[in-house]
Structure formats: C-alpha cells, structure tokens
N, CA, C and O atoms as CSV, one atom per row, in Angstrom:
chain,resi,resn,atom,element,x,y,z
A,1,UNK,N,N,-223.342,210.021,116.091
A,1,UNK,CA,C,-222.005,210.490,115.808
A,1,UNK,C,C,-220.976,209.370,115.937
A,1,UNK,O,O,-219.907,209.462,115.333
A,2,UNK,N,N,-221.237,208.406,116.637
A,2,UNK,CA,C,-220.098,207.293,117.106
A,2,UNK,C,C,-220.217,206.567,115.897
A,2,UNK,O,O,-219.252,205.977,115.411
A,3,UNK,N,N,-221.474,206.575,115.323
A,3,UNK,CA,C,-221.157,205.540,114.251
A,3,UNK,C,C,-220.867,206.131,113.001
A,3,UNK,O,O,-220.635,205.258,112.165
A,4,UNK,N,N,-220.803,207.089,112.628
A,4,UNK,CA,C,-220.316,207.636,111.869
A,4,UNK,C,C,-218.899,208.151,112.126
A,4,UNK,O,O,-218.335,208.962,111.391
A,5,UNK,N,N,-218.441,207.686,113.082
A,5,UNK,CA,C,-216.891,208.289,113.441
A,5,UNK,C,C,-216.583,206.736,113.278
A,5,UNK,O,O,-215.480,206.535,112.769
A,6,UNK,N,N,-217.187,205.784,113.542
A,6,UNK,CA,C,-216.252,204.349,113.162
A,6,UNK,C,C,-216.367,204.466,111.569
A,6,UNK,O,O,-215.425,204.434,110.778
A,7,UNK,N,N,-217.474,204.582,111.327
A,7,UNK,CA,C,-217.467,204.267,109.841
A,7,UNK,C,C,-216.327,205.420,109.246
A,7,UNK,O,O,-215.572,204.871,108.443
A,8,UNK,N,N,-216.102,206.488,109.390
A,8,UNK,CA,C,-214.725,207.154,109.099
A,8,UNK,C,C,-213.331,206.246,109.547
A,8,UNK,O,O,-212.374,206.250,108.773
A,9,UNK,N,N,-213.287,205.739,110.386
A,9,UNK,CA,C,-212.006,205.319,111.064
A,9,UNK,C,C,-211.729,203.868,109.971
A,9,UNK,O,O,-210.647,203.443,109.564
A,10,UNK,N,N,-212.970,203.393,109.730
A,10,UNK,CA,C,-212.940,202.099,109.035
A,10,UNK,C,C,-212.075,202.257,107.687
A,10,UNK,O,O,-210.998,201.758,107.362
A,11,UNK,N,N,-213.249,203.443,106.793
A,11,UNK,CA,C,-212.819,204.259,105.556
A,11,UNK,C,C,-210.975,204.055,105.593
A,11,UNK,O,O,-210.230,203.389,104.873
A,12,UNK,N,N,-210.723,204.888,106.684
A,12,UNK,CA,C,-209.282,205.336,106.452
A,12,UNK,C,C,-208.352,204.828,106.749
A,12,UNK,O,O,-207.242,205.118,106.303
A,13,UNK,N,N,-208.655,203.699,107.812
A,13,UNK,CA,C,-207.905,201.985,107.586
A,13,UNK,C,C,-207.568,201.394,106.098
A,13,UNK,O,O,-206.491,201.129,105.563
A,14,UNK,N,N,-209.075,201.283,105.592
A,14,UNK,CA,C,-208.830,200.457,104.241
A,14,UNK,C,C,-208.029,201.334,103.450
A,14,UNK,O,O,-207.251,200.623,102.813
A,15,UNK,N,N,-207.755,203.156,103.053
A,15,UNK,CA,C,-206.975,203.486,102.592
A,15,UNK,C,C,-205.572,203.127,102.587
A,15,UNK,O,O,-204.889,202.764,101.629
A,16,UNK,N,N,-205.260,203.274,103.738
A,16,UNK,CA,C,-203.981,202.783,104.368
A,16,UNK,C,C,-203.766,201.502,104.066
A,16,UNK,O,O,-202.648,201.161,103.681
A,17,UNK,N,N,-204.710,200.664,104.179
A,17,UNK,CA,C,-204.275,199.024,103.373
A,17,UNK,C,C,-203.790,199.531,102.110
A,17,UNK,O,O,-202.565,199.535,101.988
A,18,UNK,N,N,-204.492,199.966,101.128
A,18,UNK,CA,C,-204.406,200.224,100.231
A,18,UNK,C,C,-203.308,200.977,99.516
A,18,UNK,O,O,-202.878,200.769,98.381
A,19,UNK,N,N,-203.005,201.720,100.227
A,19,UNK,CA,C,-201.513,202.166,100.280
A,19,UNK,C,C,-200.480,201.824,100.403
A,19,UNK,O,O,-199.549,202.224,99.704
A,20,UNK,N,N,-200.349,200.717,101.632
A,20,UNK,CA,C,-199.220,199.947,101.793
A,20,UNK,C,C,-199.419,199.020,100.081
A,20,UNK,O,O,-198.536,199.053,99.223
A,21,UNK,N,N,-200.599,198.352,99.932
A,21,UNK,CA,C,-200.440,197.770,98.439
A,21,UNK,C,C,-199.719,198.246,97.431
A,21,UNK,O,O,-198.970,197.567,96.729
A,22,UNK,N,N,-200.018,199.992,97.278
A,22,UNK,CA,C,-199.513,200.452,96.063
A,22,UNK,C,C,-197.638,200.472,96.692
A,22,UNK,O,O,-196.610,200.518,96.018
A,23,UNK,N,N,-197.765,200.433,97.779
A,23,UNK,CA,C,-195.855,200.804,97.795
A,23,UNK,C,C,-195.283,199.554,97.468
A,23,UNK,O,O,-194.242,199.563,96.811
A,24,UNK,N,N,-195.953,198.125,97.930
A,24,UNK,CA,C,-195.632,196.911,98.002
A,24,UNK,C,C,-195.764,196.930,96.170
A,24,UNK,O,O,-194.652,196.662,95.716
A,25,UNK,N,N,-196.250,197.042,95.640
A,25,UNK,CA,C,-196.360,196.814,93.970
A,25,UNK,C,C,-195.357,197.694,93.654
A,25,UNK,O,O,-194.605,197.229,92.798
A,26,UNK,N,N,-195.082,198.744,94.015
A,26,UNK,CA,C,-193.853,199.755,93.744
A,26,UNK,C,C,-192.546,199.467,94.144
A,26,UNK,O,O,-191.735,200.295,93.729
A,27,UNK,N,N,-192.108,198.620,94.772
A,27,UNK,CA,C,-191.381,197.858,95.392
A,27,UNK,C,C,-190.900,196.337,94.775
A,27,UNK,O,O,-189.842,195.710,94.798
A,28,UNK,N,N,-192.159,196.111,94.254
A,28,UNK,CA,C,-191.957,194.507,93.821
A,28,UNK,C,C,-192.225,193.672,94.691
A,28,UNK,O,O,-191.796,192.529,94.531
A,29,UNK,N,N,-192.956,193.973,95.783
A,29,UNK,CA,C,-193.289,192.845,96.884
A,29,UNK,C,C,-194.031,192.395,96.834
A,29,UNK,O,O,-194.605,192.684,95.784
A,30,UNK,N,N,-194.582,191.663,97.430
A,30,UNK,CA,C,-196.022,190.792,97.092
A,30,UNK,C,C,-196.344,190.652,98.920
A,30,UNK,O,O,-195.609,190.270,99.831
A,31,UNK,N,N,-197.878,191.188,98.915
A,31,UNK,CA,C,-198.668,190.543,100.183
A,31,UNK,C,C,-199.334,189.312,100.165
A,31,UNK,O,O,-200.202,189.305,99.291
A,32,UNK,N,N,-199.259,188.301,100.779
A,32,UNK,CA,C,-200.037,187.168,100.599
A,32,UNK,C,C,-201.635,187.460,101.568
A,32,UNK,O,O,-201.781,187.985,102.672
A,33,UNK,N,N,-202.327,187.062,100.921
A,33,UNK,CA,C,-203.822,187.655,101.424
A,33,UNK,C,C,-204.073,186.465,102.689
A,33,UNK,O,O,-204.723,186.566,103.729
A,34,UNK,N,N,-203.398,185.489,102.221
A,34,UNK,CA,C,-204.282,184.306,103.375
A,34,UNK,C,C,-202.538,184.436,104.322
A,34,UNK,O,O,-201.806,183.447,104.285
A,35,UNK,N,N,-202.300,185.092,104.718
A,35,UNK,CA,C,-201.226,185.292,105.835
A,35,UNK,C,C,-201.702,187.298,106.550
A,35,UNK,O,O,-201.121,187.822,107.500
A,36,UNK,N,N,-202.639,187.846,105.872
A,36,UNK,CA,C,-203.100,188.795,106.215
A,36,UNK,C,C,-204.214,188.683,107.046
A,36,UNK,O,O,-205.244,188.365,106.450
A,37,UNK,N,N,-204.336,188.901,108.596
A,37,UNK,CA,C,-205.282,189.214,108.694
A,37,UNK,C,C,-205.616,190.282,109.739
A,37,UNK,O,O,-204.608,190.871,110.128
A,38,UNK,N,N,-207.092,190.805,110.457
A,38,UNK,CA,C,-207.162,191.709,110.701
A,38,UNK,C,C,-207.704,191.488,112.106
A,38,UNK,O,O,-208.299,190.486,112.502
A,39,UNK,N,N,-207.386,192.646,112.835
A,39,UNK,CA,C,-208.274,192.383,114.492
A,39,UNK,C,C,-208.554,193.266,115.061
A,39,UNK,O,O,-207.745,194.167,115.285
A,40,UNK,N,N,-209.850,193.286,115.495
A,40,UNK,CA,C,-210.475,194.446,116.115
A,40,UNK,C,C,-209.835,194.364,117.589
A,40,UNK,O,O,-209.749,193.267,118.142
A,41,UNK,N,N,-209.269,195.858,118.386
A,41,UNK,CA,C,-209.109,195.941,119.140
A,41,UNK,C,C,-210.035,196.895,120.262
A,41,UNK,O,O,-210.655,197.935,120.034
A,42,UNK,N,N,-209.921,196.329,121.220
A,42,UNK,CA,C,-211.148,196.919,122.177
A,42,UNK,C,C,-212.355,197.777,121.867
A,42,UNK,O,O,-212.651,198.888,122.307
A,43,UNK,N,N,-213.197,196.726,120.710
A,43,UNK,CA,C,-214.518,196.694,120.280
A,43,UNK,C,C,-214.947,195.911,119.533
A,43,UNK,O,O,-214.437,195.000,118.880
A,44,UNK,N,N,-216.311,196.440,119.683
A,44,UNK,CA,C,-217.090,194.807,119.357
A,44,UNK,C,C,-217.741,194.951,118.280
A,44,UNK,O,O,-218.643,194.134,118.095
A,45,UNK,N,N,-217.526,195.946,117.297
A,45,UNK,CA,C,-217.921,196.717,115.799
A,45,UNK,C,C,-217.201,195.827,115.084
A,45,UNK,O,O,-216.123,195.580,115.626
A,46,UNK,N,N,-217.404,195.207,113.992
A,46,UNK,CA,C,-217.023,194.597,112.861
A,46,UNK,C,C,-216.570,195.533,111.188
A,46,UNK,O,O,-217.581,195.829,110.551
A,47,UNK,N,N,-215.572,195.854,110.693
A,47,UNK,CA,C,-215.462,196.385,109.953
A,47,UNK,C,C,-214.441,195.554,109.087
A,47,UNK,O,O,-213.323,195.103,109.337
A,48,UNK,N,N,-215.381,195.518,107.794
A,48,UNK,CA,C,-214.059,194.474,106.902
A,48,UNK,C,C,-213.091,195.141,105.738
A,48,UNK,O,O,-213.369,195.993,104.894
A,49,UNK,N,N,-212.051,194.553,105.960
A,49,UNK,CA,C,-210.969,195.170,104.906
A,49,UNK,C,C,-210.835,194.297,103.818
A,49,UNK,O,O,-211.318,193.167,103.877
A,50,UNK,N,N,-210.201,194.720,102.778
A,50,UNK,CA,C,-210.002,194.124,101.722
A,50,UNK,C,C,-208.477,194.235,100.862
A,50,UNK,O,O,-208.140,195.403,100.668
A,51,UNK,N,N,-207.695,193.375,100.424
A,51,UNK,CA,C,-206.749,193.677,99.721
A,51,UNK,C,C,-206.834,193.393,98.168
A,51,UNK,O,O,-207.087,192.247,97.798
A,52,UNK,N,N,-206.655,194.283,97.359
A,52,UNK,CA,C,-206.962,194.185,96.310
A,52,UNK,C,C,-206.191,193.575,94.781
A,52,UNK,O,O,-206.327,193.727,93.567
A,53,UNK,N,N,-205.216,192.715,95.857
A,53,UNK,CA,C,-204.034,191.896,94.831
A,53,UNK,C,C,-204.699,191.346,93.647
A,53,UNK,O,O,-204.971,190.148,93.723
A,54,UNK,N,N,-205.061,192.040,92.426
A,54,UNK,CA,C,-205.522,191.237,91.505
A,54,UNK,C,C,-207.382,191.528,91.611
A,54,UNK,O,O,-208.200,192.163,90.946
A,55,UNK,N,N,-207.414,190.781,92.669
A,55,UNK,CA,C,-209.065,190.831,92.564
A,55,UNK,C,C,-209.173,191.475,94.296
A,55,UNK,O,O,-208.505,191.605,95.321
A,56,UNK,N,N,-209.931,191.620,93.968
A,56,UNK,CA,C,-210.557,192.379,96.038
A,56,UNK,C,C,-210.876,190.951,96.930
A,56,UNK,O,O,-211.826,190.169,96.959
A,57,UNK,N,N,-210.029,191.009,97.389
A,57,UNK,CA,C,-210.490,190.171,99.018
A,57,UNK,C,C,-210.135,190.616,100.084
A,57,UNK,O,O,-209.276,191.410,100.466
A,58,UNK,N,N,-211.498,189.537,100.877
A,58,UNK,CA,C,-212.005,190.274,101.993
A,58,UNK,C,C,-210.823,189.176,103.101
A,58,UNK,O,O,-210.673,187.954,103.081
A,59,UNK,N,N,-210.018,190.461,104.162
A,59,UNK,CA,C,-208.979,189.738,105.116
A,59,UNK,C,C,-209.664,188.765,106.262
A,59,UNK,O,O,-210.643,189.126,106.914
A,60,UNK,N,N,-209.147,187.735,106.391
A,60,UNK,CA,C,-209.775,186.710,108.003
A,60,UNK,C,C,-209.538,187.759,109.015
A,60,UNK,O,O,-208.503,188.372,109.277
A,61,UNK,N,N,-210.859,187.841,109.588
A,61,UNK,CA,C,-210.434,188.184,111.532
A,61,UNK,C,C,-210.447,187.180,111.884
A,61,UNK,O,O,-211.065,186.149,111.615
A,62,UNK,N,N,-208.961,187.788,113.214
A,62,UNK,CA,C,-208.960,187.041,114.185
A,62,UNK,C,C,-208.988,187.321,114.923
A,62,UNK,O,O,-208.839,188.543,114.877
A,63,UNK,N,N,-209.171,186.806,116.376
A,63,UNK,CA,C,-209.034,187.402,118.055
A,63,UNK,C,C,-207.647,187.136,118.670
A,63,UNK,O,O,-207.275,187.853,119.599
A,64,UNK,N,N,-206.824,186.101,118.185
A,64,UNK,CA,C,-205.687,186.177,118.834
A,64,UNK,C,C,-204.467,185.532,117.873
A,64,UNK,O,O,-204.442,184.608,117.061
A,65,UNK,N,N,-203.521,186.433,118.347
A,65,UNK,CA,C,-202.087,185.973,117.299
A,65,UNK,C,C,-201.209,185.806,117.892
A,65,UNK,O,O,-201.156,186.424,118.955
A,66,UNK,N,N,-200.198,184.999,117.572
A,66,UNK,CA,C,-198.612,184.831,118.017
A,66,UNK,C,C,-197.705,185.107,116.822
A,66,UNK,O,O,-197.666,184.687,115.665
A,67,UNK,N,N,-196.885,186.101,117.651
A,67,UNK,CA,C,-195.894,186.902,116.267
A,67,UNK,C,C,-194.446,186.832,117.508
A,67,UNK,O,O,-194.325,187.394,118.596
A,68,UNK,N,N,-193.656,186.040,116.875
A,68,UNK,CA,C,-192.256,186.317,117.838
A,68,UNK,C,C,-192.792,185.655,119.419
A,68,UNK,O,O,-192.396,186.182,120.458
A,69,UNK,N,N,-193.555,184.677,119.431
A,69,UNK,CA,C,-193.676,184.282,120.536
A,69,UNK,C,C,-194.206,185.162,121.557
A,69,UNK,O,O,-193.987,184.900,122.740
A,70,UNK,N,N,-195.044,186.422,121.139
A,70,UNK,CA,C,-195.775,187.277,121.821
A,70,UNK,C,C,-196.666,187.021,121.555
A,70,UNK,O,O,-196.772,186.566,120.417
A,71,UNK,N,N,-198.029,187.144,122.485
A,71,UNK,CA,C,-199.148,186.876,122.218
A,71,UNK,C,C,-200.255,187.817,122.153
A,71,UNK,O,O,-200.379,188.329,123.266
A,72,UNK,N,N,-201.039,188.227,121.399
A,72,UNK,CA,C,-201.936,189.530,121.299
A,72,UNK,C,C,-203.227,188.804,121.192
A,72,UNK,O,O,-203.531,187.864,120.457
A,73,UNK,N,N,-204.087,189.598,122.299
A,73,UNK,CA,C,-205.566,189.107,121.286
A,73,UNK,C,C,-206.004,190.784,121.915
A,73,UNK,O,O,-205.527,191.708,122.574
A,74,UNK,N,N,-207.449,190.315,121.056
A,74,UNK,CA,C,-208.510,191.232,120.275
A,74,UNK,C,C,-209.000,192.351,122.002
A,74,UNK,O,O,-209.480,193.483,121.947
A,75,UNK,N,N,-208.665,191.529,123.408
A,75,UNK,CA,C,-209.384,192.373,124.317
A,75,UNK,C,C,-207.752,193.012,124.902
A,75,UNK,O,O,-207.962,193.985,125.626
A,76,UNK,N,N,-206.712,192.802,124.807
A,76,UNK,CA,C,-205.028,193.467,125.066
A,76,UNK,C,C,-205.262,193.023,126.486
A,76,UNK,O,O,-205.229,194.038,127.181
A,77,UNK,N,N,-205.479,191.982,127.209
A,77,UNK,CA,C,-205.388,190.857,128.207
A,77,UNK,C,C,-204.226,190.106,128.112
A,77,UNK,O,O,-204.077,189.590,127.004
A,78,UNK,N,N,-203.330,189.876,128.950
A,78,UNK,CA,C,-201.954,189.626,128.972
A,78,UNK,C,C,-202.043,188.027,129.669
A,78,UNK,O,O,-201.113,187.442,130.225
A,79,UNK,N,N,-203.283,187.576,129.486
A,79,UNK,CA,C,-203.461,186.178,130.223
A,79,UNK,C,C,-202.971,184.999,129.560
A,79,UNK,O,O,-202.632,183.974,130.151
A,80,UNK,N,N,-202.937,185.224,127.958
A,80,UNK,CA,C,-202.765,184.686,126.935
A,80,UNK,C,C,-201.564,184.053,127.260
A,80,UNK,O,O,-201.394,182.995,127.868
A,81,UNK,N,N,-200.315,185.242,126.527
A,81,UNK,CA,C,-199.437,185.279,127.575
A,81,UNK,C,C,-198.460,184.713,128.632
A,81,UNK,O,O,-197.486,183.970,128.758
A,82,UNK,N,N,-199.175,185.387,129.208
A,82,UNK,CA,C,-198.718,184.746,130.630
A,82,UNK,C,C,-198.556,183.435,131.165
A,82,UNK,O,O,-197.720,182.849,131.854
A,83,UNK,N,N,-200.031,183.084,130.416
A,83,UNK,CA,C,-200.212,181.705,130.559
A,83,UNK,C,C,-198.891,180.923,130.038
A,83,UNK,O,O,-198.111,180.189,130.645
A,84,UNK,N,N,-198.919,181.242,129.033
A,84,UNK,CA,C,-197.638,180.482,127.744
A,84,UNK,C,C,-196.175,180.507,128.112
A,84,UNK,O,O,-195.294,179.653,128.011
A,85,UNK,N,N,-196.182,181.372,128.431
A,85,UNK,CA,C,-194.492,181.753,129.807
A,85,UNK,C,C,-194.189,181.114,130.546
A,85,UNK,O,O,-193.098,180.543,130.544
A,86,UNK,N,N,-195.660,180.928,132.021
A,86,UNK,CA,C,-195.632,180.000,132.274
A,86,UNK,C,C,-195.245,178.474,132.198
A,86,UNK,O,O,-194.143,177.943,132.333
A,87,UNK,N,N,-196.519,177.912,131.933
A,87,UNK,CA,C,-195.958,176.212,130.890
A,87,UNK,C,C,-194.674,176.376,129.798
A,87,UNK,O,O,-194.466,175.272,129.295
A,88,UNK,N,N,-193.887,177.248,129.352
A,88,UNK,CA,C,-192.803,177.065,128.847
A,88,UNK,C,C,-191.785,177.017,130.220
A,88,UNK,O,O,-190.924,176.139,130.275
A,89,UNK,N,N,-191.914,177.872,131.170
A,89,UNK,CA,C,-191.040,177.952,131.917
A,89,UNK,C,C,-190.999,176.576,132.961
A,89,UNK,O,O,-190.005,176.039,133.450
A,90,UNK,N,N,-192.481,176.201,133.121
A,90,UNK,CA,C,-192.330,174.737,134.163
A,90,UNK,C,C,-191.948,173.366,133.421
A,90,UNK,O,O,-191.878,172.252,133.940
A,91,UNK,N,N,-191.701,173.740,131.984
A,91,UNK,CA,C,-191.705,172.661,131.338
A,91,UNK,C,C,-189.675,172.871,131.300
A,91,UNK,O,O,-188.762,172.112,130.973
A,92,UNK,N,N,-189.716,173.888,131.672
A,92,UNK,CA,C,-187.735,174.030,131.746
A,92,UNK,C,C,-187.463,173.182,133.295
A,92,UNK,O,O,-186.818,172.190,133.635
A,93,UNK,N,N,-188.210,174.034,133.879
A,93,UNK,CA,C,-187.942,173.113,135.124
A,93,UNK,C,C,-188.198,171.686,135.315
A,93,UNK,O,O,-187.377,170.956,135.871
A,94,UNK,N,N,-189.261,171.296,134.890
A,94,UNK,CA,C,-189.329,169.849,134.888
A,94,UNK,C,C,-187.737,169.357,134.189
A,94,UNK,O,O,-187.102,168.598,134.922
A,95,UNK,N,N,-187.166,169.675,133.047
A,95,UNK,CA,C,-186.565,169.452,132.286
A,95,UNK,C,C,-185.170,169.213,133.361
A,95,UNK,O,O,-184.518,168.170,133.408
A,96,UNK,N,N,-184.997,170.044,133.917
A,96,UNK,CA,C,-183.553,170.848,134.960
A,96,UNK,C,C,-183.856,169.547,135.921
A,96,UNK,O,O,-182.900,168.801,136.135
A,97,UNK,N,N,-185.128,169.229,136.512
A,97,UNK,CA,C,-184.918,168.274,137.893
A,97,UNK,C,C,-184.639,167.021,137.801
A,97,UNK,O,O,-183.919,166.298,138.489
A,98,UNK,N,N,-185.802,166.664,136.131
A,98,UNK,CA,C,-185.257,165.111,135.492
A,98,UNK,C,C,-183.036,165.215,135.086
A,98,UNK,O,O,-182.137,164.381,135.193
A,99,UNK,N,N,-183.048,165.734,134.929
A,99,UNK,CA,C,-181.367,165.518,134.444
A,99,UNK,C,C,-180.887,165.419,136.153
A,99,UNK,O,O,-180.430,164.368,136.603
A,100,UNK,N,N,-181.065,166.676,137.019
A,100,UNK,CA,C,-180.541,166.284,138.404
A,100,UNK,C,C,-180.941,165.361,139.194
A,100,UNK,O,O,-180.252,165.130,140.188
A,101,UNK,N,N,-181.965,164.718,138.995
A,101,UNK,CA,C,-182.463,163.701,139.385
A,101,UNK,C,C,-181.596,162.733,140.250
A,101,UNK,O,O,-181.316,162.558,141.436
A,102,UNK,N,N,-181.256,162.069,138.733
A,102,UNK,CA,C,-179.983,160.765,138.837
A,102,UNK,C,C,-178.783,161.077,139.189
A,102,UNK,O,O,-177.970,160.153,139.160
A,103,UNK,N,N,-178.213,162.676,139.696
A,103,UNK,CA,C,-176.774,162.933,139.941
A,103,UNK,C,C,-176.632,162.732,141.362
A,103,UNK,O,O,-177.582,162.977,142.106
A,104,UNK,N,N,-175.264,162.206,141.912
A,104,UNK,CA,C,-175.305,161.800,143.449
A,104,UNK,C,C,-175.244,163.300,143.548
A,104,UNK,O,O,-175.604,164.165,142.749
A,105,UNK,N,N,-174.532,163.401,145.088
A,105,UNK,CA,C,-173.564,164.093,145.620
A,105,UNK,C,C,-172.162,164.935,145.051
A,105,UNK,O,O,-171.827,166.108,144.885
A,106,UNK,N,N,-171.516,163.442,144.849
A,106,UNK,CA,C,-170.358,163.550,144.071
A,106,UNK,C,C,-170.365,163.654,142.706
A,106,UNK,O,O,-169.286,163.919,142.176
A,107,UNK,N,N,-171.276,163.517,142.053
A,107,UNK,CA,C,-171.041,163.878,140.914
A,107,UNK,C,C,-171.037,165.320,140.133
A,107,UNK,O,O,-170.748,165.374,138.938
C-alpha cells in the first residue's frame, strides 16, 4: 500500500507541475527548466518530474538550496543554516573589532 500511495502522491505532483505550466503559458510566462529543480523531503524514494516546455524534461534533484539567504535541505535540519548565520555573524564581528582596534580612548 505505501508504494502505491507514493506512486499516487508522485502522479499528482507531476499534475500540478503541469498545471502551473499551462497557467504560466496562459499568462505568457516562461519557466526556465535548468533553474527548476526538485527535492525530496523526508524520504529516501526517488520520483522524477518533468516539465514539458516544448519537449519533456526531466527536473535536477537537489538536497540543498538557498532562496533569500535561507537555507533548506532535503532532511529539514536547521544545521545548514545555522551554520551560515553563524560565520556571517563572526565575520561582522571580526569586522567591528578590526575598525576598534586602532581607536584610543579619546577618540
């Protein structure tokens, strides 16, 4: 039953691609296929999508993305993240102590 309930869930993903296509052509928009891609979230089942701009292709998976400087991957682990916050944030501070560095007292 599980695999026949992914293989439904898969089905009705690719509809839904497929849909957003027809509104995007109804619209006048254009999807770019190699800026599309797809990611399995908390599983380890492989199911491939396709966009059918012209000819059918099959979308890149990936395990992890940065959109707006947020970071997502494929297991929703916030280490990614965190990590990146981090080293942005010690790299401010380094930044803040080199300038105070050289200031006396009085200045």
């Amino acid at each position: 039953m599980v695999k026949n309930q992914q293989q439904a869930d898969g089905i009705s993903l690719q509809n839904a691609v497929r849909q957003l296509e027809l509104w995007t052509d109804k619209w006048q928009l254009t999807l770019n296929p190699d800026k599309c891609k797809v990611m399995h979230l908390g599983h380890d089942y492989s199911t491939t999508y396709e966009l059918h701009n012209g000819k059918p292709r099959v979308l890149d998976e990936t395990v992890e993305e940065n959109d707006l400087d947020v970071y997502v991957n494929s297991g929703l682990k916030p280490s990614t993240q965190c990590a990146k916050s981090a080293n942005r944030a010690m790299s401010v501070l380094r930044m803040v102590q080199e300038i105070f560095q050289g200031l006396t007292e009085k200045t």
